[in-house]
VMD Tcl script that builds the backbone (N, CA, C; Angstrom):
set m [mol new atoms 447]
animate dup $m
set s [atomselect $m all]
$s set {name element resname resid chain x y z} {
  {N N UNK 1 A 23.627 75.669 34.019}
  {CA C UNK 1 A 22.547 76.304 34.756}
  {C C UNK 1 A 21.242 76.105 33.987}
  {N N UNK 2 A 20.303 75.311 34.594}
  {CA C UNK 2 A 19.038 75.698 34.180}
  {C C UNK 2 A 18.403 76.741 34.042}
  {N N UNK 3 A 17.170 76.566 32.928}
  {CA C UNK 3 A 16.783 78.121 32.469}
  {C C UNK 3 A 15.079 76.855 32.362}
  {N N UNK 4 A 14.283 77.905 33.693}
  {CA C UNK 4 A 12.863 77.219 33.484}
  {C C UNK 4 A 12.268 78.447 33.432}
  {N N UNK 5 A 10.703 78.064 32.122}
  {CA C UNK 5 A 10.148 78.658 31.575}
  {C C UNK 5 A 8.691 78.143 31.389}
  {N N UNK 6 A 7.727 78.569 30.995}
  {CA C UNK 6 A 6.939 78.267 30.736}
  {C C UNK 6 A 6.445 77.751 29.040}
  {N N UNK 7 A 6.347 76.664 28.188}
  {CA C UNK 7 A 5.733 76.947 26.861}
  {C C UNK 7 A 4.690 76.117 26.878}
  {N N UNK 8 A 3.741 77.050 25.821}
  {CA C UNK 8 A 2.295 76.745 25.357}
  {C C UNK 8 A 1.269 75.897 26.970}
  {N N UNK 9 A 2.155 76.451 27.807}
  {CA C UNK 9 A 1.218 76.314 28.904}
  {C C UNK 9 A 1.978 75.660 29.881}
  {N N UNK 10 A 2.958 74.984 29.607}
  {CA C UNK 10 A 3.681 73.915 30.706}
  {C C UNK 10 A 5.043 74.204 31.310}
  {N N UNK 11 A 5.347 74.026 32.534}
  {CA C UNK 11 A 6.459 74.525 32.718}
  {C C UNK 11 A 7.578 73.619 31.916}
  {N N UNK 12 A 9.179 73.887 31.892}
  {CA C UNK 12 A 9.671 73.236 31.226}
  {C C UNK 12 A 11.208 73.803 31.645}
  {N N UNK 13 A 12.289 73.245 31.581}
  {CA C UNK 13 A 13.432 74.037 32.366}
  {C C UNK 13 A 14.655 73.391 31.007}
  {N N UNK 14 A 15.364 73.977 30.336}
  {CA C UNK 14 A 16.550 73.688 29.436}
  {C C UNK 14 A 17.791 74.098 29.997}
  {N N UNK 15 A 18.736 72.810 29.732}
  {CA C UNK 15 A 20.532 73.322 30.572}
  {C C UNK 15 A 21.109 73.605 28.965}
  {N N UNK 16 A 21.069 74.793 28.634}
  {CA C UNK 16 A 21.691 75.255 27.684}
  {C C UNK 16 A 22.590 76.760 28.022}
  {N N UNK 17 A 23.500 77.333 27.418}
  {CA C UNK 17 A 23.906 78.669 27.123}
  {C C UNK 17 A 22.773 79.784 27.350}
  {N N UNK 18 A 22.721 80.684 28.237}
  {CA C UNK 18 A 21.565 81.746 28.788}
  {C C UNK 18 A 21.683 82.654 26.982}
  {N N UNK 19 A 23.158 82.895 26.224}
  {CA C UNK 19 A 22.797 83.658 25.477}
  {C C UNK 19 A 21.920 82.174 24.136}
  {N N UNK 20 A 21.531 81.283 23.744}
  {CA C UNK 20 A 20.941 80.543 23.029}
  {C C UNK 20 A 19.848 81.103 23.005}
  {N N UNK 21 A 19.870 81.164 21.561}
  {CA C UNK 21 A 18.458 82.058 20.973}
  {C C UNK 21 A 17.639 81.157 21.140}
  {N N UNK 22 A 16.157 81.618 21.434}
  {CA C UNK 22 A 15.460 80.830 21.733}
  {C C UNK 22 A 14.729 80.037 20.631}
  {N N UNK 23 A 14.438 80.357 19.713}
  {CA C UNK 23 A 14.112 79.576 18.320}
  {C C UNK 23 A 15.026 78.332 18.511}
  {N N UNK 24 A 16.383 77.916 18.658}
  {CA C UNK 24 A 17.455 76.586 18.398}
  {C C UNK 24 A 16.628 75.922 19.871}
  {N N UNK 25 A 16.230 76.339 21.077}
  {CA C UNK 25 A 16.047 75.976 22.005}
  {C C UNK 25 A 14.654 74.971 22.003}
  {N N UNK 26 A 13.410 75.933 21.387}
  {CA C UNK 26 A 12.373 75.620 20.625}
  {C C UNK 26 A 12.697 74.223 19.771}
  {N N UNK 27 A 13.425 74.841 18.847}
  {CA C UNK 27 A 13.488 73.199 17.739}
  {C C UNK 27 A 14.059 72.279 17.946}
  {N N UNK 28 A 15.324 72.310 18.380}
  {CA C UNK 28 A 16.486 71.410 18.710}
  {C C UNK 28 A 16.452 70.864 20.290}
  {N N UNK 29 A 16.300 71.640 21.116}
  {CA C UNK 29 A 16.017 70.932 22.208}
  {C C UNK 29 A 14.753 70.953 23.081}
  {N N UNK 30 A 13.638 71.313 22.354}
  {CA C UNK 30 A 12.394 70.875 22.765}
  {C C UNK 30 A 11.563 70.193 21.444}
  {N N UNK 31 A 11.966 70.081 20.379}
  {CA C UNK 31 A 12.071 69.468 19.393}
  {C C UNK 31 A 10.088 70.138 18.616}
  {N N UNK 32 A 10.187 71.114 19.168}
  {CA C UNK 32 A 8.920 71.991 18.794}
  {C C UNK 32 A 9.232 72.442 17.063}
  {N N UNK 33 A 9.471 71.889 16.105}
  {CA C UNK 33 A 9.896 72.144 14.377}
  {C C UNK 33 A 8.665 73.440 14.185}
  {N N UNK 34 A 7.484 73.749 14.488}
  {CA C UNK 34 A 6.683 74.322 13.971}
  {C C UNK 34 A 7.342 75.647 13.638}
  {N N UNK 35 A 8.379 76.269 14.620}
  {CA C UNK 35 A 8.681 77.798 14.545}
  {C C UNK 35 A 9.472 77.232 13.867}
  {N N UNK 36 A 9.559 77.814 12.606}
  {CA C UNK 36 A 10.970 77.932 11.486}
  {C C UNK 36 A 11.633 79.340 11.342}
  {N N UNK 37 A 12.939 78.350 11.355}
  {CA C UNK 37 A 14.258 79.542 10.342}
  {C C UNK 37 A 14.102 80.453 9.517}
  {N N UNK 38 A 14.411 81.773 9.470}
  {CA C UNK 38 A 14.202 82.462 8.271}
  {C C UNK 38 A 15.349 82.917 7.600}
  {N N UNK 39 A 15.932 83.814 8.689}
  {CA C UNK 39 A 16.701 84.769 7.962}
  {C C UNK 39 A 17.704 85.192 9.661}
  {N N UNK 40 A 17.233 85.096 10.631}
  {CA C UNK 40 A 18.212 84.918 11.737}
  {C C UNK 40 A 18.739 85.891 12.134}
  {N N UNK 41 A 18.220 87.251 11.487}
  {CA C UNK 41 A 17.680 88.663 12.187}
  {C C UNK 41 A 16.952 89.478 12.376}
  {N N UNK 42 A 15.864 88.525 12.494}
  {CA C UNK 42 A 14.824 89.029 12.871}
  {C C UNK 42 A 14.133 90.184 12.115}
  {N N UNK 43 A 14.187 90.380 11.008}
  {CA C UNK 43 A 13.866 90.804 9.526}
  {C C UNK 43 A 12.249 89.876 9.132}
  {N N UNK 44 A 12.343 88.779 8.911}
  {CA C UNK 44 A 11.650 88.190 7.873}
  {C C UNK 44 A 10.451 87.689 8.754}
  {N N UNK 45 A 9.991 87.728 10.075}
  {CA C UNK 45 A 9.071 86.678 11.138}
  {C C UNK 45 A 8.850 85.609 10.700}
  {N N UNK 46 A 9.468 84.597 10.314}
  {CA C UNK 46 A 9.360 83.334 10.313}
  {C C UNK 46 A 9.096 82.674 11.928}
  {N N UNK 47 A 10.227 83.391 12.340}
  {CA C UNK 47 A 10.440 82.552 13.656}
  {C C UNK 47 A 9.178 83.526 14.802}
  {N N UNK 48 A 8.371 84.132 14.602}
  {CA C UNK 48 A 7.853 84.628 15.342}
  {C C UNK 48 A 6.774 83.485 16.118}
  {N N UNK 49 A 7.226 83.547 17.855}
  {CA C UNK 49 A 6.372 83.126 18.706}
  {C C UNK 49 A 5.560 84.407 19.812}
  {N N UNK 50 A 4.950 84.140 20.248}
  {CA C UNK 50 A 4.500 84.756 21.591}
  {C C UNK 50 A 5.348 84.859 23.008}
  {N N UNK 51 A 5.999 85.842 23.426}
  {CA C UNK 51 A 6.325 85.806 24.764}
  {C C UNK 51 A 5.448 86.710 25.252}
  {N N UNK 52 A 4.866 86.399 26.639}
  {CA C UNK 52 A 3.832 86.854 27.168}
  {C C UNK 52 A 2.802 87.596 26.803}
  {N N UNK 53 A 2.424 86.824 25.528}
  {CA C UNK 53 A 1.166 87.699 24.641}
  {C C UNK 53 A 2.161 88.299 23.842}
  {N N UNK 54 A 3.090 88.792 23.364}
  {CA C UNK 54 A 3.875 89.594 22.290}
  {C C UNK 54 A 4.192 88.744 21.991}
  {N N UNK 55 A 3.955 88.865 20.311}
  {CA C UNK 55 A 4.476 88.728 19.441}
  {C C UNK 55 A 6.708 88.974 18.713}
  {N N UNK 56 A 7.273 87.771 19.184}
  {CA C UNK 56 A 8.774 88.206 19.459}
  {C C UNK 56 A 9.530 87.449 18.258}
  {N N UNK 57 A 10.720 87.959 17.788}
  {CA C UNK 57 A 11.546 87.173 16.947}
  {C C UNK 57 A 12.198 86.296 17.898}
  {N N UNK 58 A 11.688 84.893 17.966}
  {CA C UNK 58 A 12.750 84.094 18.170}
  {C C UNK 58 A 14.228 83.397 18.211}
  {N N UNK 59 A 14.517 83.949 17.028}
  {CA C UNK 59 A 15.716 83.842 16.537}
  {C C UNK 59 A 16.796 84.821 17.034}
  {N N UNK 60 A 16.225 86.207 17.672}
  {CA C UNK 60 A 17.017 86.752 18.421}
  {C C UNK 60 A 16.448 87.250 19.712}
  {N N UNK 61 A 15.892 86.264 20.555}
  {CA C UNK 61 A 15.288 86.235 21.896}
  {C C UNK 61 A 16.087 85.327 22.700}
  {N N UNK 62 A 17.213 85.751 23.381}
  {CA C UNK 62 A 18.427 85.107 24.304}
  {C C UNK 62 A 17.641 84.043 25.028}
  {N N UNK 63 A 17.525 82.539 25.533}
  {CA C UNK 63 A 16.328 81.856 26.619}
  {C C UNK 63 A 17.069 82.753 27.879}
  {N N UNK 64 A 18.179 83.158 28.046}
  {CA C UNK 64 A 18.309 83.761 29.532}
  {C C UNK 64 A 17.353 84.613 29.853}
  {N N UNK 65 A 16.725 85.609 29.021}
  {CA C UNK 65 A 15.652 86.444 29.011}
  {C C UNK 65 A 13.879 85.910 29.336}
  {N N UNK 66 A 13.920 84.412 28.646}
  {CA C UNK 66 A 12.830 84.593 28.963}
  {C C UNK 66 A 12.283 83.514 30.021}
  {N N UNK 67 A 13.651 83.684 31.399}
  {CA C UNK 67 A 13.368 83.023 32.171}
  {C C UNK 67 A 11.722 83.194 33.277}
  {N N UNK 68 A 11.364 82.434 33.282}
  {CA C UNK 68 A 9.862 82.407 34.445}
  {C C UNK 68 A 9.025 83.264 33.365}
  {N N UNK 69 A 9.167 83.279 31.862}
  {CA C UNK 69 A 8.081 83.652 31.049}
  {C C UNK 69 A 7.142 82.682 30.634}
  {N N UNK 70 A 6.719 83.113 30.016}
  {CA C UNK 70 A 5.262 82.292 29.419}
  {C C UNK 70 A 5.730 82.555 28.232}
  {N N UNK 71 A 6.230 81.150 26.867}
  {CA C UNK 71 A 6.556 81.563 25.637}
  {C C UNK 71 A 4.871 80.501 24.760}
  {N N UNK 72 A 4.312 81.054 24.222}
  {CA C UNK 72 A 3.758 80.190 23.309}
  {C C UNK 72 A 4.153 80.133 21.431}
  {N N UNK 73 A 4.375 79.235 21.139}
  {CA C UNK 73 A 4.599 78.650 20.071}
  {C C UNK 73 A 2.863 78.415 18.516}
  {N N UNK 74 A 3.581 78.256 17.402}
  {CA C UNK 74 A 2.585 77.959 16.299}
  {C C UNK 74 A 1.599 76.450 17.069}
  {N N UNK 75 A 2.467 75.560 17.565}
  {CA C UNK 75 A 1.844 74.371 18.490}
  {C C UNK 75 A 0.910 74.824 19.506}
  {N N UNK 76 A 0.881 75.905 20.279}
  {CA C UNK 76 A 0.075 76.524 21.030}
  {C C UNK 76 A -0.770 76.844 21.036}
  {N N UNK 77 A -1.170 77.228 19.885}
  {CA C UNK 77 A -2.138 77.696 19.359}
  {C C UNK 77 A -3.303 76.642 19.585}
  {N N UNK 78 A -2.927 75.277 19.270}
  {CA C UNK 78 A -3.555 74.057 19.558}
  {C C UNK 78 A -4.793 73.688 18.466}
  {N N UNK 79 A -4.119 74.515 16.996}
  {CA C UNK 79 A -4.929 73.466 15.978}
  {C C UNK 79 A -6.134 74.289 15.551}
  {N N UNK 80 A -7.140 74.628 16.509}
  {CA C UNK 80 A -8.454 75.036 16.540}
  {C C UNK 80 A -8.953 76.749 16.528}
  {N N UNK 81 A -7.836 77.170 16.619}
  {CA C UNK 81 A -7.774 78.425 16.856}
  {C C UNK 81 A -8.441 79.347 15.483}
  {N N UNK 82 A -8.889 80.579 16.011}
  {CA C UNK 82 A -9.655 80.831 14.846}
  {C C UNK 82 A -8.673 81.621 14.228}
  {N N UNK 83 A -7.307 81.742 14.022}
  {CA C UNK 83 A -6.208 82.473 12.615}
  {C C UNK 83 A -6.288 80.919 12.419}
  {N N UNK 84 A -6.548 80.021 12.830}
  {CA C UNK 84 A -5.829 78.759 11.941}
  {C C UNK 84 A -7.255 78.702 11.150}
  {N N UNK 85 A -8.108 78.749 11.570}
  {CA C UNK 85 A -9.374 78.177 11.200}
  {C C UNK 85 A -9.731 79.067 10.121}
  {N N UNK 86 A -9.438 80.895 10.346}
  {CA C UNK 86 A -9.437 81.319 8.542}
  {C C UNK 86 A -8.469 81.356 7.844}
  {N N UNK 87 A -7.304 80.731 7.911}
  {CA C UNK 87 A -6.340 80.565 7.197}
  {C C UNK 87 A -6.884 79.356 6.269}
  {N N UNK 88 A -7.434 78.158 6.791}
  {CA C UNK 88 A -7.680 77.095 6.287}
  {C C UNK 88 A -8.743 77.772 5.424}
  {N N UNK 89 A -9.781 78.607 5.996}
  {CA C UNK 89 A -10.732 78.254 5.507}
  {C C UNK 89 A -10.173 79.322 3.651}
  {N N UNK 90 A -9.490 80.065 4.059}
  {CA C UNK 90 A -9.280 81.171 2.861}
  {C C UNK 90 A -8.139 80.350 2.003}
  {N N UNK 91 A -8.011 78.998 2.331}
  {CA C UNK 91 A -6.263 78.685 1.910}
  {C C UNK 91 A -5.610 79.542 1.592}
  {N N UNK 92 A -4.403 80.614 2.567}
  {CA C UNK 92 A -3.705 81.460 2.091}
  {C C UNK 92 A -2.526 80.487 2.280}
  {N N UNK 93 A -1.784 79.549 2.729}
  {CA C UNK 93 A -0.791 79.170 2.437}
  {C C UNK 93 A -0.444 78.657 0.859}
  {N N UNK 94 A 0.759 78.960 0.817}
  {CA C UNK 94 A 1.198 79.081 -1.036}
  {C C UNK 94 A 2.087 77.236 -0.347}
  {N N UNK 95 A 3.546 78.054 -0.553}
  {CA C UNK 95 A 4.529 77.234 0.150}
  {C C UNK 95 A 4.335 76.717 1.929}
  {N N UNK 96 A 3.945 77.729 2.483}
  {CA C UNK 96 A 3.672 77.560 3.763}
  {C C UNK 96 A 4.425 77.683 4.640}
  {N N UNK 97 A 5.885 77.780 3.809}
  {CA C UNK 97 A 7.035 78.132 5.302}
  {C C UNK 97 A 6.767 79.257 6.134}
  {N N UNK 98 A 6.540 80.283 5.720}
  {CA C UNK 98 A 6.126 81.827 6.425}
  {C C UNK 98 A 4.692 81.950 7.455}
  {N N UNK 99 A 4.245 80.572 7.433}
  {CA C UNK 99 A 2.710 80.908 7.915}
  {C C UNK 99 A 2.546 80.819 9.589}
  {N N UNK 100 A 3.762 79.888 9.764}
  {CA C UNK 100 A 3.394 79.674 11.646}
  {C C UNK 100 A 3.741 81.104 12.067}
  {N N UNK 101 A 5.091 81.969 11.464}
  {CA C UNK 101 A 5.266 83.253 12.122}
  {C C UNK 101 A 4.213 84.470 11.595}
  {N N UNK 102 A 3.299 83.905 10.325}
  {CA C UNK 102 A 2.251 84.869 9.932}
  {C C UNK 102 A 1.003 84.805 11.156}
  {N N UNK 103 A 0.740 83.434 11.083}
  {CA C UNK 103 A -0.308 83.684 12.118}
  {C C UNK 103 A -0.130 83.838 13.453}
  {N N UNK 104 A 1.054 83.684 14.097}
  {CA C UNK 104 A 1.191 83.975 15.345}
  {C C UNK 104 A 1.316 85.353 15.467}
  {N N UNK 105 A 2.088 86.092 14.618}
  {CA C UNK 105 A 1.989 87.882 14.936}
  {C C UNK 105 A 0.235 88.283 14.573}
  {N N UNK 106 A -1.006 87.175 13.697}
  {CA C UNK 106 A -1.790 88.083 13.604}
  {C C UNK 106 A -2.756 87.425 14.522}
  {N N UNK 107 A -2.356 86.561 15.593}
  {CA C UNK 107 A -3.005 86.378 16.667}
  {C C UNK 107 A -2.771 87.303 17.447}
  {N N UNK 108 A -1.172 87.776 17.940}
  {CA C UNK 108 A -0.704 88.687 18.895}
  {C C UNK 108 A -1.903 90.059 17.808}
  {N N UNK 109 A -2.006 90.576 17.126}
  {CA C UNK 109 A -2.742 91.107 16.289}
  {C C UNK 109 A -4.497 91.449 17.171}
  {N N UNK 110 A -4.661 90.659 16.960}
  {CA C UNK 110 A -6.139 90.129 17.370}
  {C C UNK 110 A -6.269 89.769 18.878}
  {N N UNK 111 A -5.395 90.270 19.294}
  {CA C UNK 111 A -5.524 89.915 21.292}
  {C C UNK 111 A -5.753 91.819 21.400}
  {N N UNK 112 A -4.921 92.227 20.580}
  {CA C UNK 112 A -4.577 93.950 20.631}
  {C C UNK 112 A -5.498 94.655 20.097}
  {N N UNK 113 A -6.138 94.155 19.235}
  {CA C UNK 113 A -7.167 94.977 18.310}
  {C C UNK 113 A -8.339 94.367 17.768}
  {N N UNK 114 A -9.277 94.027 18.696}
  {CA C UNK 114 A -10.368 92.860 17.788}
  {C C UNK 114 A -10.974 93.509 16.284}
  {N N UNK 115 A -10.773 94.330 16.220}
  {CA C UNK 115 A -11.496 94.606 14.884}
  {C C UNK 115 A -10.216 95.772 14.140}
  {N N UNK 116 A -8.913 95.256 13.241}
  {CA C UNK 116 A -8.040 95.695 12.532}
  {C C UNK 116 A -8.752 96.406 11.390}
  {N N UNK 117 A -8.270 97.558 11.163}
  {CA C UNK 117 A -8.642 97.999 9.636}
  {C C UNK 117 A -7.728 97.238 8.796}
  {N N UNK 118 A -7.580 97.663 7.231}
  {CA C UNK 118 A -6.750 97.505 6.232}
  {C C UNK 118 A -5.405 97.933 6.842}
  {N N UNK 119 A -5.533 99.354 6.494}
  {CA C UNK 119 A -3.655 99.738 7.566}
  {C C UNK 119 A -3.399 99.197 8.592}
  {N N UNK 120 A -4.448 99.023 9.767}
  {CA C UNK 120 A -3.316 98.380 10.912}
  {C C UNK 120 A -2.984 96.523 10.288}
  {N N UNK 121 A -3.785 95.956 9.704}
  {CA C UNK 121 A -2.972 94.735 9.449}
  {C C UNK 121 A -1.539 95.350 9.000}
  {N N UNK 122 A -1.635 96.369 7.660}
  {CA C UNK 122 A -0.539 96.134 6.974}
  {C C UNK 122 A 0.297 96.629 7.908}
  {N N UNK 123 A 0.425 97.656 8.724}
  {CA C UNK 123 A 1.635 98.003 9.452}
  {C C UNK 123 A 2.030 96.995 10.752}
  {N N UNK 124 A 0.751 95.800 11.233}
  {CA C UNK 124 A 1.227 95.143 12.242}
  {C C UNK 124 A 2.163 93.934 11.903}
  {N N UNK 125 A 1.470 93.880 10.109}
  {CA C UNK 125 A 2.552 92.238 10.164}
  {C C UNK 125 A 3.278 92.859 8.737}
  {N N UNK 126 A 3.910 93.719 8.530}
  {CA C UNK 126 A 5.017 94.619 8.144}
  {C C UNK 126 A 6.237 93.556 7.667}
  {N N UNK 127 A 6.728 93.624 9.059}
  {CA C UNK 127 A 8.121 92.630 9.011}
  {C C UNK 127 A 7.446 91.104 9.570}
  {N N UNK 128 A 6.508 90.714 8.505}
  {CA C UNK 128 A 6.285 88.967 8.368}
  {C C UNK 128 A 6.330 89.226 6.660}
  {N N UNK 129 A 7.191 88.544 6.222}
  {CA C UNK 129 A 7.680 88.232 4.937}
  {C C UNK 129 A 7.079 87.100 4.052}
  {N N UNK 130 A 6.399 86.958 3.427}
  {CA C UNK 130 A 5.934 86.443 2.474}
  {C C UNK 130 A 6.356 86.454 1.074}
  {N N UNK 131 A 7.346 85.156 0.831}
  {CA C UNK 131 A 8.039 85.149 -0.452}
  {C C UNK 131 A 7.375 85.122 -1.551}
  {N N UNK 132 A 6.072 84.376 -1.059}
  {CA C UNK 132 A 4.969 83.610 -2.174}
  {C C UNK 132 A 3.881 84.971 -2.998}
  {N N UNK 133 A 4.184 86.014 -1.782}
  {CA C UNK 133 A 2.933 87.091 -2.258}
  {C C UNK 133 A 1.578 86.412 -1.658}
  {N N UNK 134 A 1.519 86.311 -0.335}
  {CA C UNK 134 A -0.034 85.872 -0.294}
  {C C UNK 134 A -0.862 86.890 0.763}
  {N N UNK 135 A -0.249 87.992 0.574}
  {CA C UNK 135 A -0.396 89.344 1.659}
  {C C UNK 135 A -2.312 89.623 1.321}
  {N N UNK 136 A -2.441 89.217 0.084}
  {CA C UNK 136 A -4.064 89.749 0.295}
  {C C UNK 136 A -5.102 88.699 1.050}
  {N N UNK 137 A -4.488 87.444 0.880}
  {CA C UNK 137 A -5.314 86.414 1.672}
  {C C UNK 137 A -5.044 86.246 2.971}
  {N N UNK 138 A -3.665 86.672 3.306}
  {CA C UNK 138 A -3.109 87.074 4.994}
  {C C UNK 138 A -4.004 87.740 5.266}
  {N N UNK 139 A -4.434 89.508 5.046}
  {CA C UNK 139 A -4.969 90.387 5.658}
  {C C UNK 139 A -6.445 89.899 5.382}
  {N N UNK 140 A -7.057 88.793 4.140}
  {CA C UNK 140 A -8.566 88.497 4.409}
  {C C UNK 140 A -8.633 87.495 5.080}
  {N N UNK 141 A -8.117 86.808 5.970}
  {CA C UNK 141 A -7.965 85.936 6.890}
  {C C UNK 141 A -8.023 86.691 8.002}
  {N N UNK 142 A -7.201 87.572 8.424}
  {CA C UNK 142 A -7.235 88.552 9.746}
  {C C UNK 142 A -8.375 88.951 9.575}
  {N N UNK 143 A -9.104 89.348 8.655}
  {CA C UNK 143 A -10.020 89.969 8.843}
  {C C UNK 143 A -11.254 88.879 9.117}
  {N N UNK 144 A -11.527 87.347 8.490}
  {CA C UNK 144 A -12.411 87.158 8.560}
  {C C UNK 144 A -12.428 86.406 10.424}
  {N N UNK 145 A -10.647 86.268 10.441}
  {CA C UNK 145 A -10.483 85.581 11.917}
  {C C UNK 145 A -11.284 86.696 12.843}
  {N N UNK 146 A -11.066 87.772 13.017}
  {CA C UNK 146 A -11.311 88.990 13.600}
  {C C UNK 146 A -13.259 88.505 13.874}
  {N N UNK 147 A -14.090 88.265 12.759}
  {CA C UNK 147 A -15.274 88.470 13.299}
  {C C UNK 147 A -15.670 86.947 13.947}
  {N N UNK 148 A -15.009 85.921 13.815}
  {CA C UNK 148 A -15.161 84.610 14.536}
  {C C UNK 148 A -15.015 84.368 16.319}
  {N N UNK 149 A -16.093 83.781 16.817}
  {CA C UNK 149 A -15.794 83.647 18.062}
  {C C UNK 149 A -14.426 82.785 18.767}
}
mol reanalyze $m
mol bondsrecalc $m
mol representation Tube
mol addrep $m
């Protein structure tokens, strides 16, 4: 049975298992690598994409669920976006594995709250895990993304 959906803007339909988490669906059979593996319960946001503007663990988001949704991906974002644009500009990536699910929860972030204090970053990207320690250049990135058009 097909399962059609929408990502990063296009429709798109996968004949896979309805319970297939949608992260394996993402990498392996839309061959989208940007959302990475973390930890595969949804603990660590590595795998965090957008379903319909929320911010979701991929790794335990069934595709049967997010049939006739709108999923956007770290690719979605499309490069230009302003979390990418103060991420670059602050270089907070260390290693960089943690960063597509950092900036996609602090986009979902910044759709919800254009102007975050200190606490709401820290309690919105909570469970996004950063092995490297780069939590102070995360939250000065949100913040400087926050005043950019």
């Amino acid at each position: 049975m097909k399962i059609a959906f929408q990502v990063n803007g296009k429709r798109t339909s996968v004949d896979v298992a309805p319970d297939t988490p949608l992260l394996w669906v993402l990498r392996d059979t839309l061959g989208m690598t940007g959302t990475k593996f973390g930890c595969g319960k949804a603990l660590c946001g590595a795998c965090t994409v957008h379903l319909n503007g929320m911010a979701v663990r991929s790794c335990q988001t069934q595709i049967g669920s997010v049939a006739g949704q709108q999923v956007t991906t770290i690719e979605g974002l499309g490069g230009d976006h302003r979390v990418q644009r103060a991420w670059m500009a602050l270089d907070v990536p260390q290693c960089g594995y943690c960063q597509p699910g950092q900036m996609m929860s602090a986009s979902a972030l910044l759709a919800m709250n254009k102007n975050p204090s200190d606490q709401d970053i820290d309690a919105f990207m909570s469970g996004n895990i950063c092995r490297c320690g780069t939590y102070p250049r995360i939250r000065a990135a949100i913040k400087a993304a926050a005043k950019m058009s």
